[in-house]
C-alpha positions in Angstrom: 0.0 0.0 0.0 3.2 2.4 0.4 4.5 1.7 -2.5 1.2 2.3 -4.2 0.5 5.7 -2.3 4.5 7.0 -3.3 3.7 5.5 -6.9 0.1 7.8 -6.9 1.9 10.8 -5.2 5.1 11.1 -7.2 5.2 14.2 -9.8 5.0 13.8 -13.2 8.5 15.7 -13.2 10.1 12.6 -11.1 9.3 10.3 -14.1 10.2 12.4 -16.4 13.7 12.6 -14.5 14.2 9.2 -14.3 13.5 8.3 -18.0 15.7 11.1 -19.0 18.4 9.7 -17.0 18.5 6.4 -18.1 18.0 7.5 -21.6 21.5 9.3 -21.3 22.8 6.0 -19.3 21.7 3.6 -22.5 22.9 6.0 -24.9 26.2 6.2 -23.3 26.8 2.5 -23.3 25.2 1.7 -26.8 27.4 4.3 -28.1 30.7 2.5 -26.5 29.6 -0.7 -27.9 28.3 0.7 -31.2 32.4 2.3 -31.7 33.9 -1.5 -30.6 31.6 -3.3 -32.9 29.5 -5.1 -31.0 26.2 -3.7 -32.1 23.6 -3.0 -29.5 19.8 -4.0 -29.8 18.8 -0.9 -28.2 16.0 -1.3 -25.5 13.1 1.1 -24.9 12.5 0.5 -21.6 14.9 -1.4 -19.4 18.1 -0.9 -17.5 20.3 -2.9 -19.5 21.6 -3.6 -23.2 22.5 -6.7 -25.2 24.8 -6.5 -27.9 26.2 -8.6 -30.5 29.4 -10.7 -29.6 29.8 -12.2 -32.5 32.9 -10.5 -33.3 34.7 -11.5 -30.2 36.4 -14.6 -29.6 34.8 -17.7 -27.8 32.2 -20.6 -28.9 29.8 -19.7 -27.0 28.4 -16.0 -25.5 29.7 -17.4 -21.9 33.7 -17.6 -23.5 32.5 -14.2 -24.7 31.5 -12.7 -21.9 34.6 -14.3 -20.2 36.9 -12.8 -22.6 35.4 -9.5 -21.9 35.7 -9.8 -18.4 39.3 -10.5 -19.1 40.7 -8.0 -21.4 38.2 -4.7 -19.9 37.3 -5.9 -16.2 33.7 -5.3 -17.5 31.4 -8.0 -16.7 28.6 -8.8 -18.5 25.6 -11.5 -18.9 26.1 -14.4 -21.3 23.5 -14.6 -23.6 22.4 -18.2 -23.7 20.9 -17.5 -20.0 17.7 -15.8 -21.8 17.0 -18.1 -24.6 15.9 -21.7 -24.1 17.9 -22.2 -27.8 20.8 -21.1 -29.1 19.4 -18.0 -29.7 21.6 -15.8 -27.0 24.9 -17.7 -28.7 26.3 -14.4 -29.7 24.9 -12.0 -27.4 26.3 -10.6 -24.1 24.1 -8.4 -21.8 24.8 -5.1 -20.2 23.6 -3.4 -16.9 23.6 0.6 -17.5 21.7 1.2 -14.1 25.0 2.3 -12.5 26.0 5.5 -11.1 28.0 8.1 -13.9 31.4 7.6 -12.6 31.3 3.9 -13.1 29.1 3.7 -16.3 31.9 6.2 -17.9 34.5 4.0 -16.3 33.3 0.7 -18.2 32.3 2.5 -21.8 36.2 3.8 -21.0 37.5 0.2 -20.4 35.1 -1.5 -23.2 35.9 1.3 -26.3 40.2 -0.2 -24.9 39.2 -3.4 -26.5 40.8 -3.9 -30.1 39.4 -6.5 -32.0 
């Protein structure tokens, strides 16, 4: 019932703020990945991005992910955790709901990578 109430309560300015702010946040690390060529599927309304691994090294989105981890010290999601196929096989998720400092930080880290 709280949560309801705040939900009811909140200003139509707070949402706007919040959208905005992500917006900038998925922008930011679609654009890193975008530069390192690993294409993003940009999302509309979530807090995190998958982009295509397929140019990185590995057999699976797992070794991908690994290798990122790796080489940038930027983790990310292996793919094949949100398909019941092989359909997340060259995919590897990012989360952008991070604060500014360490969102920069990663893009920084990730557009180091030379493929």
């Amino acid at each position: 019932m709280g949560v309801a109430t705040g939900i009811l309560e909140l200003k139509a300015s707070y949402y706007e703020k919040l959208c905005a702010d992500f917006r900038k946040k998925r922008d930011r690390i679609c654009s890193a990945l975008d530069r390192i060529g690993l294409t993003p599927i940009v999302p509309q309304g979530a807090y995190y991005v998958l982009g295509d691994a397929s140019p990185l090294p590995g057999r699976d989105s797992k070794e991908k992910a690994m290798f990122l981890l790796e080489r940038t010290k930027v983790a990310s999601v292996p793919g094949k955790a949100f398909y019941h196929d092989d359909g997340g096989e060259n995919l590897v998720r990012f989360c952008f709901a991070k604060e500014d400092d360490v969102l920069d930080e990663a893009c920084r880290r990730l557009e180091g990578l030379k493929l």
